[in-house]
N, C-alpha and C positions, 0 to 999 in steps of 0.2 A: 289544826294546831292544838288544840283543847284535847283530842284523843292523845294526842303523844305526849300530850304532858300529862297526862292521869295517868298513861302506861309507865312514864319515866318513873314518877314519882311514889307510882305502885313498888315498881320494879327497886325502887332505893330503900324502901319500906321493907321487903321480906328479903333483899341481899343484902345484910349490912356487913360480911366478913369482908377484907383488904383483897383488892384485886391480886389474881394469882399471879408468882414469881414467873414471868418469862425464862427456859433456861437459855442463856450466852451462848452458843456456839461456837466453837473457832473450824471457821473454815479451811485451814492451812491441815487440822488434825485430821478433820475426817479423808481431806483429801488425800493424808498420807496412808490414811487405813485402806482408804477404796483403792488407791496407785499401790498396794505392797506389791514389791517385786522379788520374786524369788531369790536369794542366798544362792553365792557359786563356788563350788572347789576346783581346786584345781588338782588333779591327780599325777602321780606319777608314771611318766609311762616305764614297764620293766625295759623295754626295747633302747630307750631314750632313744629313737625316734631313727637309728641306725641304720634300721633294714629296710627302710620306705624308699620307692626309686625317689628321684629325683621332683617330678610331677608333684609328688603328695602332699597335700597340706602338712602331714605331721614329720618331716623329714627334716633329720637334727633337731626337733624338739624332745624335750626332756617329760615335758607335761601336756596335759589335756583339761582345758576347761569343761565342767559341768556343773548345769542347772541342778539345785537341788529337789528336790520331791517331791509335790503338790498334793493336794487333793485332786486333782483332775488326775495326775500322772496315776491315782490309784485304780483311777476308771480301766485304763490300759489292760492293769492287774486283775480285774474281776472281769472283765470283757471273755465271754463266752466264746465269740465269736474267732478270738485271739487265742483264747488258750486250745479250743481245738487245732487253730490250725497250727500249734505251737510256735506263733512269735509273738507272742507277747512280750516277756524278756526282751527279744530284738526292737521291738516298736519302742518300748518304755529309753533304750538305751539312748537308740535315735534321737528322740525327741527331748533327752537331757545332753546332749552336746552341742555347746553354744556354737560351733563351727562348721553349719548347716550345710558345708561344702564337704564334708568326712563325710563317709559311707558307712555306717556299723560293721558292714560284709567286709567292707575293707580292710578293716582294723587286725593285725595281729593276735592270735588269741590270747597271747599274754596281757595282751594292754586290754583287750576289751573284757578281760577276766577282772583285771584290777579298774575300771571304772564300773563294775558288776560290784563288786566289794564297797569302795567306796561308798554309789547311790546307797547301797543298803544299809552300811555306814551312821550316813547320814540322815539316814528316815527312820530306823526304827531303833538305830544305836549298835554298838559291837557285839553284845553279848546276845548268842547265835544259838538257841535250843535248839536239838533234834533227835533221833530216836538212830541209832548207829548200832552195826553187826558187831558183836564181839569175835575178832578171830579167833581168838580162842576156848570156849563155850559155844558160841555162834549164834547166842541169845541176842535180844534186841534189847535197849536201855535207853535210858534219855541221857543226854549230855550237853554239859554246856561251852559251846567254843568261845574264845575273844577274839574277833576277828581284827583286830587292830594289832596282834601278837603274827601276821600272816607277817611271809616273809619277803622281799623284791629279790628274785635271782635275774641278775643284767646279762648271763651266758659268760660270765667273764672265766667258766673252768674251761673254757674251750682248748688255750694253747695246752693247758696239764693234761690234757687225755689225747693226744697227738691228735688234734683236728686242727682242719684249715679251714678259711673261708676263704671261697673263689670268689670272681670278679662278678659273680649273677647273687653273691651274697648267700651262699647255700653253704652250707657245713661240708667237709669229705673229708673221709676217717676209715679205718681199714679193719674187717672183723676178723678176730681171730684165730677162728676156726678152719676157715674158709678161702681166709688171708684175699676176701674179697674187696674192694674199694666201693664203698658208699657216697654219695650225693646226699645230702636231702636237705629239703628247704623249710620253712617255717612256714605253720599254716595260719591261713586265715581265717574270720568269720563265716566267708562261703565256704571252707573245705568243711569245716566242722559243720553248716546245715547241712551240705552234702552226706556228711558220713551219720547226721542222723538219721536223714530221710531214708538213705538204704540198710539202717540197721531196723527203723519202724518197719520199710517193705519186707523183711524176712519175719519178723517177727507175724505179720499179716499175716503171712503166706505159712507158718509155721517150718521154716528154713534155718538151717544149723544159724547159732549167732556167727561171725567170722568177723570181732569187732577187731581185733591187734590187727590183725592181717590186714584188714580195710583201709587200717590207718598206714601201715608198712607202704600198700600200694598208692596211696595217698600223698606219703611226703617224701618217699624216695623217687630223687629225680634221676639219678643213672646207678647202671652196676657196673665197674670196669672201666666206664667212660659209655657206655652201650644204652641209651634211651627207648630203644624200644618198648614199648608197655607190656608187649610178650612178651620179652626176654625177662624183664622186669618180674611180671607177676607169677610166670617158672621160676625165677630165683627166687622169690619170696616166702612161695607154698612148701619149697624143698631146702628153705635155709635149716642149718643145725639148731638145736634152741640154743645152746650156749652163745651162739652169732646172734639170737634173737636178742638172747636177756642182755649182750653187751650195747647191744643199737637201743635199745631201751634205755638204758641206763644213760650212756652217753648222752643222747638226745634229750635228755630230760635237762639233762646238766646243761649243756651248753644254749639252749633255748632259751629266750628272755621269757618269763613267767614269772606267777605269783605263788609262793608254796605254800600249797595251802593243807601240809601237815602237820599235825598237833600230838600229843601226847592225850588218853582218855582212859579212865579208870572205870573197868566193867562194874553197872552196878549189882548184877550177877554173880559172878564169880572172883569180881574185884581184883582180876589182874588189870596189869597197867600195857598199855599198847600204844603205838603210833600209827595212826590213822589220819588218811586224807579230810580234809573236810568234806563233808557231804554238802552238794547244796540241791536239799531237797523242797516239796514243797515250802517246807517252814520258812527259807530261806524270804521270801520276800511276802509270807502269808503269815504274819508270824502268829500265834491264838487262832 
């Protein structure tokens, strides 16, 4: 007892400053900092949700919820292993759609274009830098997009360019040249890995590009009413170009998408042009 009271009374002798302030904590704070839960938008679909059979989660829906952008979600984007085998984009999509029962593949490419915009939106902001060909010079320049200036086309020019929509939900419209009758359907997330994976294999292989064509045999479902993919892909290779650039054109119109042309001033040659948006790397790497 005699040692502890010479240690106390030591010990009150050389500390004579006021015992330190304890700080308060509020347990409700931190637990709101360690619980944050990510922010969700809800996007618009271009389709509003029209061409989905019946089965589909998004059918007669106008919108899509998603998660917004995390630090982990950035893991996705620097993932080596993802960007080889090019889904990354696909993986990150996935993984920010609260309705765990949708397929990325599934999705419409207009709608999975426009929650592509969105995410990016909302992680890094609108204003979209990138480096873009002058058509005319055909120099390269930096330029800055807003991507919140993009446009929703819902396919509503469909009746104004004589197309119909049949009972399987597919376009048919008649070309002019040719006075041939077209089919074609709206593609999805898997036709477009499809049409990338066989535009990488020629590139591989050092094989002419044949990317319009790919896509022509791709989303046209009949010619004349005739489905054969033979008969199909002879009609396609010996169409007129003027029957091309109408199927083009139409298609583009009547298909639910996001427009993603802009008006950009070369800083070059400083003419003014209208250009697609590029979404290159910058698009989700941005610095």
């Amino acid at each position: 007892m005699r040692n502890n009271e010479e240690r106390f009374n030591k010990a009150s002798e050389i500390n004579t400053d006021p015992p330190p302030q304890v700080a308060v904590t509020n347990p409700q704070t931190e637990d709101a900092a360690l619980n944050f839960v990510a922010p969700t938008d809800f996007v618009e679909l271009p389709s509003k949700g029209n061409f989905y059979p019946s089965e589909h989660p998004l059918n007669g829906q106008g919108h899509i919820e998603i998660r917004q952008m995390t630090a982990k979600d950035e893991d996705i984007l620097t993932s080596s292993a993802l960007l080889k085998k090019g889904i990354a984009i696909e993986r990150l999509l996935q993984n920010l759609i609260i309705n765990r029962s949708i397929n990325i593949n599934k999705l419409l490419v207009g709608d999975k274009n426009a929650i592509l915009i969105k995410a990016r939106i909302s992680a890094y902001g609108a204003n979209y830098k990138t480096k873009v060909q002058c058509p005319v010079c055909t120099q390269y320049s930096e330029n800055e997009f807003n991507l919140s200036d993009v446009i929703i086309n819902n396919g509503h020019d469909a009746q104004s360019k004589d197309v119909t929509m049949n009972e399987n939900g597919n376009f048919v419209f008649s070309l002019p040249k040719s006075e041939v009758s077209v089919e074609v359907k709206l593609l999805t997330g898997e036709d477009e890995k499809k049409l990338t994976i066989a535009t990488e294999q020629r590139r591989k292989y050092n094989l002419p590009e044949t990317g319009w064509t790919d896509q022509l045999k791709t989303f046209i479902v009949s010619v004349n009413d005739i489905t054969d993919p033979a008969v199909i892909d002879r009609f396609i290779d010996n169409m007129p170009a003027s029957d091309s650039r109408h199927l083009r054109k139409v298609y583009t119109e009547v298909v639910p998408n996001v427009d993603l042309r802009q008006n950009i001033i070369c800083g070059q040659c400083y003419s003014e042009s209208e250009l697609e948006v590029p979404l290159t790397a910058d698009f989700f790497w941005p610095n």
